[in-house]
N, C-alpha and C positions, 0 to 999 in steps of 0.2 A: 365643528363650527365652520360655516360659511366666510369668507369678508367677502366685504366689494369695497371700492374707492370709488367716488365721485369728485370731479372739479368745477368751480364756480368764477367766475369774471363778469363783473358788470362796471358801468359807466354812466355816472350820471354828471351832468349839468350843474353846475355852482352858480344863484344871485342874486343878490338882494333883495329883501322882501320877502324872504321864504323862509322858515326852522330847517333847523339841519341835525336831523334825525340820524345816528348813526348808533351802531349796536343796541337799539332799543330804548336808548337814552338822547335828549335833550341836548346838544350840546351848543353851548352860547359862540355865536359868531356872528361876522355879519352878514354874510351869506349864507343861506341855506342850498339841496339839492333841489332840483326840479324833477320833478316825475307823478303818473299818475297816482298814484299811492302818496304815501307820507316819504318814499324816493330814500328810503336807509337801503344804502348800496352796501352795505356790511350782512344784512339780515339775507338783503336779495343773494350774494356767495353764496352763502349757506344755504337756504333752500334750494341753487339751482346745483350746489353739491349732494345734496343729500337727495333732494330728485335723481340726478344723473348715477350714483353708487345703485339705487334702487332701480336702474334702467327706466324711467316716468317722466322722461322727457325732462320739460324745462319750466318756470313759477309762472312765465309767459301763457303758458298752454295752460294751465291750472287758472291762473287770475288773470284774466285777460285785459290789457289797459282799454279795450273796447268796451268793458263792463263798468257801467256806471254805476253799479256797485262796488266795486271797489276802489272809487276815484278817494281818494284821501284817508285812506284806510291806512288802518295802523298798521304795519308790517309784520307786527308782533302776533299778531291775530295769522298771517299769512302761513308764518313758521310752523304756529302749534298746528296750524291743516294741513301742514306737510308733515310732521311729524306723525299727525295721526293717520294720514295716509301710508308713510312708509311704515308704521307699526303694523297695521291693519296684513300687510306684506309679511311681518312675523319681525320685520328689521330694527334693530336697536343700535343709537348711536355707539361707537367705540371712541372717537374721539374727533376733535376738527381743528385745523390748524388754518387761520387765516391771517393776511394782510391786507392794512388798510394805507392808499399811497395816498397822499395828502402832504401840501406844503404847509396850510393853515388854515386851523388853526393846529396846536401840538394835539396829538392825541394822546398820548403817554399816560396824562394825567386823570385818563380817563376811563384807562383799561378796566380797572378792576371792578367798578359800577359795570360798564358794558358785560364785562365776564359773572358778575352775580343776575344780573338781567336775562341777559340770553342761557344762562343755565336752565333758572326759577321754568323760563317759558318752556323747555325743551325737556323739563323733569331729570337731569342728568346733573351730575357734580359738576364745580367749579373746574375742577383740575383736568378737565375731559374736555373746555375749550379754552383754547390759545389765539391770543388776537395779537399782532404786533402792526406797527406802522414804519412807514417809512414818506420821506418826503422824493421828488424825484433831482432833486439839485436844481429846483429854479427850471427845467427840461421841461417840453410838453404843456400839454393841455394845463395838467396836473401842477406844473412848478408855475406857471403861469397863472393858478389859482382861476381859473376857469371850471376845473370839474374836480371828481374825487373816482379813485377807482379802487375796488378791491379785487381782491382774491381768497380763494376757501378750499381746503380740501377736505375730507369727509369719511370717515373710517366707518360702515356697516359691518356689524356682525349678526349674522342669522343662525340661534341655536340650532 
């Protein structure tokens, strides 16, 4: 058996007027992210982890926010096309470990929707993604409640 590892970081924009899209789920605040897409910086990690383990570059290169097609597209849609691209490869998830940095709202209470969600999409167990959060102490863009960042890393294995 092959692995590969991949790593994901992205950043988006936090502001009123907008949903705030995060692991595939809806989550109520008063800010949402800003970004071409529906801007779930949770999903975005993960594709741009599970690209990179796969050597396929980045979700950027694949969905280009130049595509007015996919201006407000569901993110969820984005993944399973990365999934089916890195399958197509012979690659199967092993597992993903991410964090989501956010001062607020909490996400905690949110995890486990987000982890049945982004499973259901990816055709893989629950127990095969991990999402945790953290706040940055009031610090940064992020404690500042200006943006949300995550991170993802991404275990492939190729029989």
């Amino acid at each position: 058996m092959k692995i590969r590892i991949g790593y994901g970081y992205d950043v988006h924009q936090l502001k009123e007027g907008y949903d705030f899209w995060l692991g595939g789920i809806k989550v109520p605040h008063t800010k949402g992210a800003v970004g071409h897409s529906d801007a779930d910086v949770l999903i975005h990690v993960i594709c741009d982890a599970i690209l990179g383990a796969a050597n396929m570059r980045d979700i950027g290169f694949h969905f280009s926010d130049q595509d007015p097609q996919y201006k407000g597209i569901d993110s969820k849609i984005l993944l399973a096309e990365v999934l089916k691209l890195v399958r197509e490869k012979g690659y199967e998830i092993g597992n993903i470990d991410s964090t989501i940095c956010l001062q607020k709202p909490k996400v905690n209470p949110h995890i486990p929707e987000m982890k049945k969600v982004l499973a259901e999409v990816m055709n893989i167990e629950e127990e095969d993604v991990s999402i945790k959060a953290t706040t940055t102490e009031k610090l940064s863009f992020v404690g500042r409640e200006e943006g949300v960042s995550a991170h993802a890393v991404v275990l492939l294995e190729k029989q």
